[in-house]
HTML snippet that shows the backbone in 3Dmol.js (N, CA, C, O; Angstrom):
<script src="https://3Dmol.org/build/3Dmol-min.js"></script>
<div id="view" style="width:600px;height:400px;position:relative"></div>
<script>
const pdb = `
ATOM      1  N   UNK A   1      -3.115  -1.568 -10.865  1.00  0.00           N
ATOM      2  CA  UNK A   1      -4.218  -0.645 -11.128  1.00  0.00           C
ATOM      3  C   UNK A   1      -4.048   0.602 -10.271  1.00  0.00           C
ATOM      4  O   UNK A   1      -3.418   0.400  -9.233  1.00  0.00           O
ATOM      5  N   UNK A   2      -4.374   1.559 -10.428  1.00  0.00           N
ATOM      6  CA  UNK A   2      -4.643   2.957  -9.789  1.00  0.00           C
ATOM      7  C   UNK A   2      -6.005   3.350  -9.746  1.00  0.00           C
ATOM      8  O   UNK A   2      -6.964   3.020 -10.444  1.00  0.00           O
ATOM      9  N   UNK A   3      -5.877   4.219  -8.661  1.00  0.00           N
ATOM     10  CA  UNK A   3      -7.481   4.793  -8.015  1.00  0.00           C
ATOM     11  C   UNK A   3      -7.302   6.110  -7.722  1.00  0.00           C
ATOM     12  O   UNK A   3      -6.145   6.525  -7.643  1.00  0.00           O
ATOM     13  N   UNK A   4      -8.077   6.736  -7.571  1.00  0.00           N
ATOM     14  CA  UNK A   4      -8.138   8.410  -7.454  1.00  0.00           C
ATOM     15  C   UNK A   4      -7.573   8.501  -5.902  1.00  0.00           C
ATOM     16  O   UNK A   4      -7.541   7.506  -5.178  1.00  0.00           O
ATOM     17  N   UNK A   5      -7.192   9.631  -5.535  1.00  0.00           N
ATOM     18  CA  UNK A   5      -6.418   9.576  -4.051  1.00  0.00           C
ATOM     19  C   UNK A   5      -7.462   9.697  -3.507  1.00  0.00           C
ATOM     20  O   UNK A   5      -7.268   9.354  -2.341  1.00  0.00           O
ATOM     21  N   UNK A   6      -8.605  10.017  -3.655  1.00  0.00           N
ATOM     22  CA  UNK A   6      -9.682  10.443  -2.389  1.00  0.00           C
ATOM     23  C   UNK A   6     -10.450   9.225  -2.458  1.00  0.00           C
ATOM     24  O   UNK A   6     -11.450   9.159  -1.744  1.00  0.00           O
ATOM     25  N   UNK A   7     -10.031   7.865  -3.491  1.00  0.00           N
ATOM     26  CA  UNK A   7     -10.647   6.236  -3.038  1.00  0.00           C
ATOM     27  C   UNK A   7     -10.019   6.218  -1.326  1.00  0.00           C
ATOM     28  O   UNK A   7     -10.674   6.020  -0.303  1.00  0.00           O
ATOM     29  N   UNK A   8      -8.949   6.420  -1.423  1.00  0.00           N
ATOM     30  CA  UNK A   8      -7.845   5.781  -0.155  1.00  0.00           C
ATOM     31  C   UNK A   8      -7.900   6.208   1.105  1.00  0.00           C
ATOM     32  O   UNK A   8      -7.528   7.292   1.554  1.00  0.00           O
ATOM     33  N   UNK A   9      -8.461   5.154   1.742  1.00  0.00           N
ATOM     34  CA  UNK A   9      -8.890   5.706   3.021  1.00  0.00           C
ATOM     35  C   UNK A   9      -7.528   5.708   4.447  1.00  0.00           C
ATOM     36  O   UNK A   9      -6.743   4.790   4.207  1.00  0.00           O
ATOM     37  N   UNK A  10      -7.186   6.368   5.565  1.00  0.00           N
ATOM     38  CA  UNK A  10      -6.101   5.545   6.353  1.00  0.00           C
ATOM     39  C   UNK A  10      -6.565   5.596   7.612  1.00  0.00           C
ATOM     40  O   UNK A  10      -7.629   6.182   7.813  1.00  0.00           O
ATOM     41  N   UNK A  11      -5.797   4.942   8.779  1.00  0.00           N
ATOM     42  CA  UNK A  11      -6.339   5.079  10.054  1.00  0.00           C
ATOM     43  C   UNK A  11      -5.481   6.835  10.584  1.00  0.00           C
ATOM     44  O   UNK A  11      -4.723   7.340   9.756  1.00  0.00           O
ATOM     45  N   UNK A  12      -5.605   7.226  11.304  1.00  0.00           N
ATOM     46  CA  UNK A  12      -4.746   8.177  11.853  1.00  0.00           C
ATOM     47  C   UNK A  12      -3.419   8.396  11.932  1.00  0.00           C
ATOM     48  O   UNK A  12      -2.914   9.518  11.908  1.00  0.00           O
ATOM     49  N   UNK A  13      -2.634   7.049  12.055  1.00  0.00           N
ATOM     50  CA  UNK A  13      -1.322   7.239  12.005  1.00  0.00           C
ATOM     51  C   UNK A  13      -0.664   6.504  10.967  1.00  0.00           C
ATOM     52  O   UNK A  13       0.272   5.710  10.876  1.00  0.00           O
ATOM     53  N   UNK A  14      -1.521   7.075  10.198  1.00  0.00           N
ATOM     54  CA  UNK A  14      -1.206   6.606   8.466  1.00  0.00           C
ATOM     55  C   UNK A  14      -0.505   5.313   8.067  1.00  0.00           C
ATOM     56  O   UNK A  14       0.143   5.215   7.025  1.00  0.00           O
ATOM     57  N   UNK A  15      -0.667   4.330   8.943  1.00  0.00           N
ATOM     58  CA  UNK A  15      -0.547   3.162   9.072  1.00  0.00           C
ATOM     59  C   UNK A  15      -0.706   1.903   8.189  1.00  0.00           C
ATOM     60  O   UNK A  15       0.108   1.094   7.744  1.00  0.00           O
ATOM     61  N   UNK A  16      -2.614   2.082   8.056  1.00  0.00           N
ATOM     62  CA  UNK A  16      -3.155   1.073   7.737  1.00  0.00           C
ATOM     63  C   UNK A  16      -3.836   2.130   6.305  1.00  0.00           C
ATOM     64  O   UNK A  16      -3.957   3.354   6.368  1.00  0.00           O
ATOM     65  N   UNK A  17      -4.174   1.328   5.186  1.00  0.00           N
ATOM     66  CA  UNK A  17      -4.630   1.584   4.387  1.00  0.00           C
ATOM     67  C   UNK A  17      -5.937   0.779   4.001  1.00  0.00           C
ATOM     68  O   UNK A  17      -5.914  -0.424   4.263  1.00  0.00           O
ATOM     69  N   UNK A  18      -7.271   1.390   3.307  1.00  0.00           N
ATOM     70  CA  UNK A  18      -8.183   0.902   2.918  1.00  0.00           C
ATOM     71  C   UNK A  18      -9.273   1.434   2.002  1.00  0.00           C
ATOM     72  O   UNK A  18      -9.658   2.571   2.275  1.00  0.00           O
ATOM     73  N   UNK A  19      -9.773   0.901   1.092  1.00  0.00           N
ATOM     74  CA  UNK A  19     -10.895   1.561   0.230  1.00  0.00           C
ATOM     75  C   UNK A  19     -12.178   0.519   0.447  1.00  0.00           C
ATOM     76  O   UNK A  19     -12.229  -0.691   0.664  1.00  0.00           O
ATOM     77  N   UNK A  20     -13.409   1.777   0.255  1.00  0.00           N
ATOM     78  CA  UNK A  20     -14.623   1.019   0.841  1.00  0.00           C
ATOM     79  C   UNK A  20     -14.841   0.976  -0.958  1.00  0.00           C
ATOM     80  O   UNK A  20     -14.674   1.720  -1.924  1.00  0.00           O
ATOM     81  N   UNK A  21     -15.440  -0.757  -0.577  1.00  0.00           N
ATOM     82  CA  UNK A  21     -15.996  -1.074  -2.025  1.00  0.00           C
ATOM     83  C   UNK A  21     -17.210  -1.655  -1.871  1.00  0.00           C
ATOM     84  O   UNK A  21     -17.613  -2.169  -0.827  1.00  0.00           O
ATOM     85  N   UNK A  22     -18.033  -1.550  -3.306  1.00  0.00           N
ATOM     86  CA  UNK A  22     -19.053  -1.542  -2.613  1.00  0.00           C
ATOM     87  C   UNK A  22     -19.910  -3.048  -2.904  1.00  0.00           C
ATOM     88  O   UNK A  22     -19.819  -3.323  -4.101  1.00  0.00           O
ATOM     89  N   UNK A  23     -20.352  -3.621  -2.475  1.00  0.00           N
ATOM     90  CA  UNK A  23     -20.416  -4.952  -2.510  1.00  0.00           C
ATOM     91  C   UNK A  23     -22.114  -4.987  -3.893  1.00  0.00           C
ATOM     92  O   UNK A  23     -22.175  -5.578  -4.971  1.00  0.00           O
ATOM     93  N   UNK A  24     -23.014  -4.256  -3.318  1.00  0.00           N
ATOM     94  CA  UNK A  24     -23.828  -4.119  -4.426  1.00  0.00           C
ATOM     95  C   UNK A  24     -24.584  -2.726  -4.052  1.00  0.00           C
ATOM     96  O   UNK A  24     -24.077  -1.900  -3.292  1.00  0.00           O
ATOM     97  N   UNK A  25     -25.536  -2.601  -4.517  1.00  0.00           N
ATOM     98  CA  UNK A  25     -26.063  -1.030  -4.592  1.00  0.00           C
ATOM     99  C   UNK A  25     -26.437  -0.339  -2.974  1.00  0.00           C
ATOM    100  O   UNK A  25     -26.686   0.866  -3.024  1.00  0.00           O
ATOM    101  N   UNK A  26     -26.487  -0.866  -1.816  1.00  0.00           N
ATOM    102  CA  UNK A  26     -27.053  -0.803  -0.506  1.00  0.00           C
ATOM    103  C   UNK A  26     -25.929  -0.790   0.265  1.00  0.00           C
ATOM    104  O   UNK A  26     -26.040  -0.064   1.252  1.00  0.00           O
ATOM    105  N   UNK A  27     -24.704  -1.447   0.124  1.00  0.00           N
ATOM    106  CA  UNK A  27     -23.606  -2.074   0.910  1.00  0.00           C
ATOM    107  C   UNK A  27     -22.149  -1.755   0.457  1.00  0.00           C
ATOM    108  O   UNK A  27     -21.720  -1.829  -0.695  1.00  0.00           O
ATOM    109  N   UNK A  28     -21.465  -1.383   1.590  1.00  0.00           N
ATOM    110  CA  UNK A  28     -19.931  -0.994   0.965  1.00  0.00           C
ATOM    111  C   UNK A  28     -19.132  -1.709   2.074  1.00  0.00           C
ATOM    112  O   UNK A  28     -19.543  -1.504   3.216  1.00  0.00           O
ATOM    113  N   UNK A  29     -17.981  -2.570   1.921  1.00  0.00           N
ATOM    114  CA  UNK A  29     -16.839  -3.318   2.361  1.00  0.00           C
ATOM    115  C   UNK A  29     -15.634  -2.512   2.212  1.00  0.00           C
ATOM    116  O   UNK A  29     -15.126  -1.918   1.261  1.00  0.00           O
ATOM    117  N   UNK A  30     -15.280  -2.696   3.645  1.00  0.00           N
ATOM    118  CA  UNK A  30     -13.723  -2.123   4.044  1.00  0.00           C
ATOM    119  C   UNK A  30     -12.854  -3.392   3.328  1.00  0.00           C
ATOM    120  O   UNK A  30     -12.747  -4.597   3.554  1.00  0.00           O
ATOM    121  N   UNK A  31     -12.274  -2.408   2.302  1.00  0.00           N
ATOM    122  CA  UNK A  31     -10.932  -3.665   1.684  1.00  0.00           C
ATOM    123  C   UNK A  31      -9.641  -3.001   2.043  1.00  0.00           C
ATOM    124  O   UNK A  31      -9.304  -1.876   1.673  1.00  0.00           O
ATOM    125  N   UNK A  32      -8.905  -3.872   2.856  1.00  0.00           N
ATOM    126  CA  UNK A  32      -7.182  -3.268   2.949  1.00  0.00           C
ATOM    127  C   UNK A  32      -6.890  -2.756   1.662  1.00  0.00           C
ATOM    128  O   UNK A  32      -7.674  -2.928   0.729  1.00  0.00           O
ATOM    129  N   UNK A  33      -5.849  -2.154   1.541  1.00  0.00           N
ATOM    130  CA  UNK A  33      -4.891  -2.066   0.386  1.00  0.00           C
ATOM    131  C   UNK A  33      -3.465  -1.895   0.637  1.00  0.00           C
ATOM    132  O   UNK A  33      -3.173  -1.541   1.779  1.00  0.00           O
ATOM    133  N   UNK A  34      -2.218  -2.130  -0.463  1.00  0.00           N
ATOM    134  CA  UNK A  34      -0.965  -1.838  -0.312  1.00  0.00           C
ATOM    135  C   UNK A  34      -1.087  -0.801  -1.209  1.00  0.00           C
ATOM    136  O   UNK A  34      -1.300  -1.029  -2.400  1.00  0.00           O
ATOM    137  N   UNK A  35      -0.945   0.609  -0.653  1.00  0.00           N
ATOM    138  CA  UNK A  35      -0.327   1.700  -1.823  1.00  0.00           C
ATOM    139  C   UNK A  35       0.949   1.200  -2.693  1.00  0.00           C
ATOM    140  O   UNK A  35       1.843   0.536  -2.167  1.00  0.00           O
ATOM    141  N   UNK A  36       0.965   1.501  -3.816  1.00  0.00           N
ATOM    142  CA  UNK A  36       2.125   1.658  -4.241  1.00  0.00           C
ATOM    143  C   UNK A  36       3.004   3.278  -4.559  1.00  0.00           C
ATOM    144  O   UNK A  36       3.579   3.842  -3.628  1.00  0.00           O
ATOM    145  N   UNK A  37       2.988   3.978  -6.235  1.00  0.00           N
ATOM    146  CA  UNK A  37       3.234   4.635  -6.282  1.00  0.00           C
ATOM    147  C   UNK A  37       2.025   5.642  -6.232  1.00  0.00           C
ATOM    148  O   UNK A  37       0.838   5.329  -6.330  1.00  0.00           O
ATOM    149  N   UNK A  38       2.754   7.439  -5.993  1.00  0.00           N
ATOM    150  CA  UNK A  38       1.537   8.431  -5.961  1.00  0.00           C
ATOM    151  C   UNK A  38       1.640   8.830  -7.465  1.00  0.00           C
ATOM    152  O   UNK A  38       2.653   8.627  -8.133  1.00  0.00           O
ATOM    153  N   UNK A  39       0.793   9.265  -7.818  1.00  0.00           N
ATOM    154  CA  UNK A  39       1.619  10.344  -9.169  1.00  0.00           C
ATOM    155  C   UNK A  39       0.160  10.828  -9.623  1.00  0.00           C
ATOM    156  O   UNK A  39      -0.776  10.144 -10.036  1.00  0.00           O
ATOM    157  N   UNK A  40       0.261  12.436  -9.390  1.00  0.00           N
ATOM    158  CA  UNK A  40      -0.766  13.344  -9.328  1.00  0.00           C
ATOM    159  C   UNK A  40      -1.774  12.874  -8.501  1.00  0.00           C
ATOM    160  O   UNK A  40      -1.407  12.574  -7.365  1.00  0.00           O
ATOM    161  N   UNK A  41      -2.957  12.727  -8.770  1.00  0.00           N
ATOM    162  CA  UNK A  41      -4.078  12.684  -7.774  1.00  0.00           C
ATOM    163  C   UNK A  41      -4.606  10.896  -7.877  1.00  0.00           C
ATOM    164  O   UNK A  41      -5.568  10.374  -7.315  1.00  0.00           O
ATOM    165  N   UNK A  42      -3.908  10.464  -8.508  1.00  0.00           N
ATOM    166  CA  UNK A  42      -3.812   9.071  -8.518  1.00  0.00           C
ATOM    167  C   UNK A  42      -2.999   7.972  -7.939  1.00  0.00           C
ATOM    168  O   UNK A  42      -2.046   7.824  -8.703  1.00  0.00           O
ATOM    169  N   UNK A  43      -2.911   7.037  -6.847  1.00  0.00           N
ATOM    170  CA  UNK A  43      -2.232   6.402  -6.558  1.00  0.00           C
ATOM    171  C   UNK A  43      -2.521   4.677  -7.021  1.00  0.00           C
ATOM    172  O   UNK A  43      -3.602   4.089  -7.031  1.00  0.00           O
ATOM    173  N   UNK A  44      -1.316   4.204  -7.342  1.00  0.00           N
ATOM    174  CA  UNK A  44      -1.102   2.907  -7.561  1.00  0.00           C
ATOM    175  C   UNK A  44      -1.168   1.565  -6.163  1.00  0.00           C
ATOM    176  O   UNK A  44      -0.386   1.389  -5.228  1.00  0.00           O
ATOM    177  N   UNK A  45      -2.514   0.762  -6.570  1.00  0.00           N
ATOM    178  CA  UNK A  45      -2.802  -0.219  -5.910  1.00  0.00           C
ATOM    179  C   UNK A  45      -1.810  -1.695  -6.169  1.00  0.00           C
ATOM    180  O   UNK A  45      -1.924  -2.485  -7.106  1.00  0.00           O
ATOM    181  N   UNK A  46      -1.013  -1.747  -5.235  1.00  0.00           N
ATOM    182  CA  UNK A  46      -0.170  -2.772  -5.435  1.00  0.00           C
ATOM    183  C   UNK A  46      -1.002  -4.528  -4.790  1.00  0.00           C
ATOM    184  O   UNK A  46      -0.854  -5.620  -5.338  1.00  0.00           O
ATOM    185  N   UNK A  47      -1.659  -4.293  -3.778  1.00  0.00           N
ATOM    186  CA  UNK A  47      -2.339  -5.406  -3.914  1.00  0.00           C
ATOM    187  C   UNK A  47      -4.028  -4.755  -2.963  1.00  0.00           C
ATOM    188  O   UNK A  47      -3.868  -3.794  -2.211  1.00  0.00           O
ATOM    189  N   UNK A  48      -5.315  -5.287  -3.084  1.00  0.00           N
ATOM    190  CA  UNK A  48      -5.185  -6.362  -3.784  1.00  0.00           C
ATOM    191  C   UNK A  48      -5.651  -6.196  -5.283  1.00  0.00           C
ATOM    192  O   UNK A  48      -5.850  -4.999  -5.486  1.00  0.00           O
ATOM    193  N   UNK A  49      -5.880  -6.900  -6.323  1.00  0.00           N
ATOM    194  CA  UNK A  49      -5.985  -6.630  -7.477  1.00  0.00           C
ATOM    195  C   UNK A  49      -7.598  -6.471  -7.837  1.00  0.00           C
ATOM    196  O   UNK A  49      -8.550  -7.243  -7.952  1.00  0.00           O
ATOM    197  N   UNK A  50      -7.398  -5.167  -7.940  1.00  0.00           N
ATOM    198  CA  UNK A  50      -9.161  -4.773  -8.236  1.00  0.00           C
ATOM    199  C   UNK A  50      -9.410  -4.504 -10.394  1.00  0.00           C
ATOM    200  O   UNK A  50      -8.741  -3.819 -11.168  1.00  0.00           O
ATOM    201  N   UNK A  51     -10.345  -5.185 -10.592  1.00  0.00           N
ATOM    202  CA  UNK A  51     -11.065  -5.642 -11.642  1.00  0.00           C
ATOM    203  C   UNK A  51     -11.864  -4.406 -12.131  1.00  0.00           C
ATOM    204  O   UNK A  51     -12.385  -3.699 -11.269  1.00  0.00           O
ATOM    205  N   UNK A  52     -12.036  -4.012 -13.735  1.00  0.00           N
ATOM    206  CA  UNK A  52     -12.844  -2.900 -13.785  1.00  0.00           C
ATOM    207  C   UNK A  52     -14.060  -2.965 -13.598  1.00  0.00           C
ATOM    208  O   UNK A  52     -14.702  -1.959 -13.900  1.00  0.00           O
ATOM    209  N   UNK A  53     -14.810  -4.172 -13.034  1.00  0.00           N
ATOM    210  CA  UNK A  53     -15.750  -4.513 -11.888  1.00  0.00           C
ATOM    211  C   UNK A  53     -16.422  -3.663 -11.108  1.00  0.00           C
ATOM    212  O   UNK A  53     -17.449  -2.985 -11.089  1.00  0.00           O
ATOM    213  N   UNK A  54     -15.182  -4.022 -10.267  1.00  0.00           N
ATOM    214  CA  UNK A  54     -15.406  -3.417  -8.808  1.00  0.00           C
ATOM    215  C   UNK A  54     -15.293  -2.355  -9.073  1.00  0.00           C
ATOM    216  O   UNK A  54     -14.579  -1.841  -9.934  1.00  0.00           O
ATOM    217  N   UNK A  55     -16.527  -1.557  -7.806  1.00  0.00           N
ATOM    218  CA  UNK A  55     -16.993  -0.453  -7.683  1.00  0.00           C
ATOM    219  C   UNK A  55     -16.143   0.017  -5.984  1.00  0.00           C
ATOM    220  O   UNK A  55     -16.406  -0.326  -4.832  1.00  0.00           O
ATOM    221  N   UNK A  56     -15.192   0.826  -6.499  1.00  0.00           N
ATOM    222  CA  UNK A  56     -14.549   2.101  -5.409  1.00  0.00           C
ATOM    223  C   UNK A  56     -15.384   3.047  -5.283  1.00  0.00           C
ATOM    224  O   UNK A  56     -15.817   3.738  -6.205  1.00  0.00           O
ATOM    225  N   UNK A  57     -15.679   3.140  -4.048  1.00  0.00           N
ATOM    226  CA  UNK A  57     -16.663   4.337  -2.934  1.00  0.00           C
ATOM    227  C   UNK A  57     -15.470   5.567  -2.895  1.00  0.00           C
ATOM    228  O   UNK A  57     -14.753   5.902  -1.952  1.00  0.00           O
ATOM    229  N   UNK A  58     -15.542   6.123  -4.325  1.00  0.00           N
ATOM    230  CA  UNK A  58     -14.169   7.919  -4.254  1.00  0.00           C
ATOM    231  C   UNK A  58     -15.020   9.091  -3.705  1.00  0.00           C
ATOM    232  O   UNK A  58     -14.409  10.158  -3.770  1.00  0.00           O
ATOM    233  N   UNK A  59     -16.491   9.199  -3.086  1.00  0.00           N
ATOM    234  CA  UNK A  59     -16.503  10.279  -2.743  1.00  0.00           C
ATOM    235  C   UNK A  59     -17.744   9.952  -1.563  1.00  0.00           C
ATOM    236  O   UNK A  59     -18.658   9.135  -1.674  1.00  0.00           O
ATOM    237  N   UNK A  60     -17.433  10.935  -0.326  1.00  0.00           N
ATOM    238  CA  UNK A  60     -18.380  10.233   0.504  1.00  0.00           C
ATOM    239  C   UNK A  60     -18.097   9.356   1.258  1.00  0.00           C
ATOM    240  O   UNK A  60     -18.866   9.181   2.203  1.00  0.00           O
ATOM    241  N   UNK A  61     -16.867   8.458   1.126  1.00  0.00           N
ATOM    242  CA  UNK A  61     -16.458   7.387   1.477  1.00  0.00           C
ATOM    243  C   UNK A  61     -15.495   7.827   3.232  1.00  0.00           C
ATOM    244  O   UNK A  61     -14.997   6.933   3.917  1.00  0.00           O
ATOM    245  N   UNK A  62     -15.448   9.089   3.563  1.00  0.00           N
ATOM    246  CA  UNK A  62     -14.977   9.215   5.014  1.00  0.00           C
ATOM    247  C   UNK A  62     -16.129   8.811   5.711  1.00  0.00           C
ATOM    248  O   UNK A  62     -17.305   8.763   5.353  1.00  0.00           O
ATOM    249  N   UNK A  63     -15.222   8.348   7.454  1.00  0.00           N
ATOM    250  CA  UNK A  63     -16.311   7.535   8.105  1.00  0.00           C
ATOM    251  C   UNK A  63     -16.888   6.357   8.037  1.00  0.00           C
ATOM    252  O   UNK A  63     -17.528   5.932   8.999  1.00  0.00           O
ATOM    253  N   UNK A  64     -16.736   5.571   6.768  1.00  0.00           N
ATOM    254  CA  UNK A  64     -17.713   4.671   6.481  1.00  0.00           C
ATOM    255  C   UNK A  64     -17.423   3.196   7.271  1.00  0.00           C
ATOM    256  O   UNK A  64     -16.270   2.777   7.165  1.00  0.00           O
ATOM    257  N   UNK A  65     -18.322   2.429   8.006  1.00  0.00           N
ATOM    258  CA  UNK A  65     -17.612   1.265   8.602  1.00  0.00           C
ATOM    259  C   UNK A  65     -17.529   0.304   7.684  1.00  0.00           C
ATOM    260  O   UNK A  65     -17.656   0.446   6.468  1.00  0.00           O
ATOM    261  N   UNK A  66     -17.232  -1.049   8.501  1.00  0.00           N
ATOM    262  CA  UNK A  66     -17.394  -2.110   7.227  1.00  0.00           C
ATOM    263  C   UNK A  66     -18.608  -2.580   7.318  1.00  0.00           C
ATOM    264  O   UNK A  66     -19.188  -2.973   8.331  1.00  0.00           O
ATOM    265  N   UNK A  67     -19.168  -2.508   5.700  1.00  0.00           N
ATOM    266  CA  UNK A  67     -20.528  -3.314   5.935  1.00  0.00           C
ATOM    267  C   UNK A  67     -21.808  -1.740   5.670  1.00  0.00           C
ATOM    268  O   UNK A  67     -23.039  -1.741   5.675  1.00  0.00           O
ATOM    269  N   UNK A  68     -20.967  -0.764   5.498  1.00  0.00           N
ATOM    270  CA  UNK A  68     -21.684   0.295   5.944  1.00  0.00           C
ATOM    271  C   UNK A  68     -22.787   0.422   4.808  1.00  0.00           C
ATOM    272  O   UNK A  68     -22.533   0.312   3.609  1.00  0.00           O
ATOM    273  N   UNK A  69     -24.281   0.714   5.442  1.00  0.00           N
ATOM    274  CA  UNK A  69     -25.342   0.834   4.470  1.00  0.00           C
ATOM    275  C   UNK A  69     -25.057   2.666   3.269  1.00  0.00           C
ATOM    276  O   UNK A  69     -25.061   3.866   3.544  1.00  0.00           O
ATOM    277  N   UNK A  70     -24.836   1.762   1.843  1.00  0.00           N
ATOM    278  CA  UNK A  70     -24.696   3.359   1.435  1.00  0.00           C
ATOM    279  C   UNK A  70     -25.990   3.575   0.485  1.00  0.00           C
ATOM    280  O   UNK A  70     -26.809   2.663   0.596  1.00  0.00           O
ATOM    281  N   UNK A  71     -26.242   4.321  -0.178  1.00  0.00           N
ATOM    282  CA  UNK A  71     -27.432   5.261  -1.183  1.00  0.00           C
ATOM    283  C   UNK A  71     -26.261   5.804  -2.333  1.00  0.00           C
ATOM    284  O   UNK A  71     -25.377   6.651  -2.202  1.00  0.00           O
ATOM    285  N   UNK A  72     -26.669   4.881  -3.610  1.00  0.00           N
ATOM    286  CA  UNK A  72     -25.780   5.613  -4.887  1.00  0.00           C
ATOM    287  C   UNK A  72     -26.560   6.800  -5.224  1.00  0.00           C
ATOM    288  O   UNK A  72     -27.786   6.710  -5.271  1.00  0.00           O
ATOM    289  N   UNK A  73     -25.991   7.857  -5.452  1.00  0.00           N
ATOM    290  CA  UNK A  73     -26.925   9.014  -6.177  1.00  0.00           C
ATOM    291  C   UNK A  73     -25.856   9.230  -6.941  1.00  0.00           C
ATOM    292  O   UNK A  73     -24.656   9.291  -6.675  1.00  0.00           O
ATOM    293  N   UNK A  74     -26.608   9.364  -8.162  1.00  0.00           N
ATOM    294  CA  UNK A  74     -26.272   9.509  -9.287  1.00  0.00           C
ATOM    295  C   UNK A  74     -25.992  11.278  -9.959  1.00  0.00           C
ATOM    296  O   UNK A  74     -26.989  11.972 -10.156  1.00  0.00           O
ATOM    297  N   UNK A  75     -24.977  11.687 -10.171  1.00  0.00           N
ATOM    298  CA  UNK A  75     -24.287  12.810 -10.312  1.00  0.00           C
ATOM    299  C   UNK A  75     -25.409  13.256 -11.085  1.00  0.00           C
ATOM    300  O   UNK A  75     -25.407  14.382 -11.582  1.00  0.00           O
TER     301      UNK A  75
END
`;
const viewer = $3Dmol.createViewer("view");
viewer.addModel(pdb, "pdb");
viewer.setStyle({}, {cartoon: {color: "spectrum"}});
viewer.zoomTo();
viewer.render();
</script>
């Protein structure tokens, strides 16, 4: 699966990878990820395998801890 590049969160020394997802409407979870490929503003999630389900935190999502209380507003 692929996610927009601004899902993908990293630590500073571009190390560690992660996207905050959001567990239900109040709550968002730090999930690791393995990048795979880039291609345009989209990069390929090699593990773990996200479902068209799950809800990726793509904007807003700098800063956020794990567990972090969020507010959906609706575009």
């Amino acid at each position: 699966s692929t996610l927009p590049k601004s899902a993908i969160l990293a630590n500073e020394t571009q190390t560690a990878f992660w996207v905050m997802k959001l567990l239900n409407d109040t709550t968002a979870i730090k999930v690791p990820v393995k990048e795979g490929i880039q291609s345009g503003d989209r990069v390929e999630i090699l593990s773990p395998k996200f479902s068209s389900q799950d809800k990726i935190v793509v904007t807003g999502n700098y800063g956020l801890t794990d567990t972090a209380k969020v507010k959906i507003v609706k575009p």
